[in-house]
C-alpha positions as CSV (number, residue, x, y, z in Angstrom):
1,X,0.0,0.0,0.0
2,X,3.0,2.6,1.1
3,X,4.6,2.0,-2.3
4,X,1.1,2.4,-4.7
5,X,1.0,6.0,-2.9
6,X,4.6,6.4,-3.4
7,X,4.0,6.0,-7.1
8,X,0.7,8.3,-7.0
9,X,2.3,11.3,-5.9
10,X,5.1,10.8,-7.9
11,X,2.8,10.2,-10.9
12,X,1.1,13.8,-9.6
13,X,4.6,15.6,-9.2
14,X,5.9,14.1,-13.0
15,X,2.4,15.1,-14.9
16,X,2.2,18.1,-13.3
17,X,5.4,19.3,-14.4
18,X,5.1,17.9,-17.7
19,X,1.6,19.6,-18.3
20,X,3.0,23.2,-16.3
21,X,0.8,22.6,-13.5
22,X,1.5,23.9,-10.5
23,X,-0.9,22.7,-8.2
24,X,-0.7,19.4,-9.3
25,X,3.2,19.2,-9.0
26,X,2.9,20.7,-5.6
27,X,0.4,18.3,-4.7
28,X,3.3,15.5,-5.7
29,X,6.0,17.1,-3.6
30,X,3.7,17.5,-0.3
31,X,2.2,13.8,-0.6
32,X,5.4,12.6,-1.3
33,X,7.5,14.6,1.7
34,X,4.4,13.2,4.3
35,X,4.7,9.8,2.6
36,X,8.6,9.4,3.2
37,X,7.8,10.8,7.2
38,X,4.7,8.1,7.4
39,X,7.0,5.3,6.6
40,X,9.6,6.5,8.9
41,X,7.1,6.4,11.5
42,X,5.8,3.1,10.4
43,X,9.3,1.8,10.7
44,X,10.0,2.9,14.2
45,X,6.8,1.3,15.2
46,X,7.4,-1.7,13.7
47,X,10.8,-1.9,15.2
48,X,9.8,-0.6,18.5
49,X,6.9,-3.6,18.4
50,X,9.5,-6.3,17.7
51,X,12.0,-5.2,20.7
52,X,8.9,-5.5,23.2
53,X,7.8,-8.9,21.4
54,X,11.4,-9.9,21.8
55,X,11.4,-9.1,25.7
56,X,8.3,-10.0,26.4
57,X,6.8,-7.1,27.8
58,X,3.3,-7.8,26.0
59,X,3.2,-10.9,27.8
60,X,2.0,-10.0,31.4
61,X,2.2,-13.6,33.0
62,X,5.4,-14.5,31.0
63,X,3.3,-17.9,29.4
64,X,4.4,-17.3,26.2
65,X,8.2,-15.7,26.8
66,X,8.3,-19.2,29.0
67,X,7.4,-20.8,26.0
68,X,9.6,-19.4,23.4
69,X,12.7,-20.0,25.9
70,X,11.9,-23.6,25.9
71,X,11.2,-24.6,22.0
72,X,14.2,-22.8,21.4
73,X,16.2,-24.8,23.7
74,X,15.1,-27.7,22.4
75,X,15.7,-27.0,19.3
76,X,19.1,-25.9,19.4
């Protein structure tokens, strides 16, 4: 989905210019600026998410950290 509105505005920003169109170009260049801060965010969260998935913090009784410990144990 990020990438299809990656290539939106860049579609936007490309005809605009080619057609002389302001508005449209600047509506490229602002979609595109939010879009590259969006997936920023989106990465820190999805980064942030794995850390406390890796420690175990969502897990409040520790079941599933417990778990995890031991199928990788006996795997190894």
């Amino acid at each position: 989905m990020a990438r299809q509105s990656e290539d939106a505005f860049k579609t936007f920003r490309e005809a605009g210019k080619m057609m002389g169109n302001r508005t449209l170009q600047e509506i490229g260049d602002i979609g595109e600026r939010h879009h590259d801060t969006y997936v920023k965010e989106a990465n820190r969260l999805v980064q942030h998410m794995f850390v406390e998935r890796v420690q175990g913090i969502d897990d409040i009784d520790g079941i599933r950290r417990q778990w995890a410990f031991t199928r990788l144990d006996a795997t190894t």
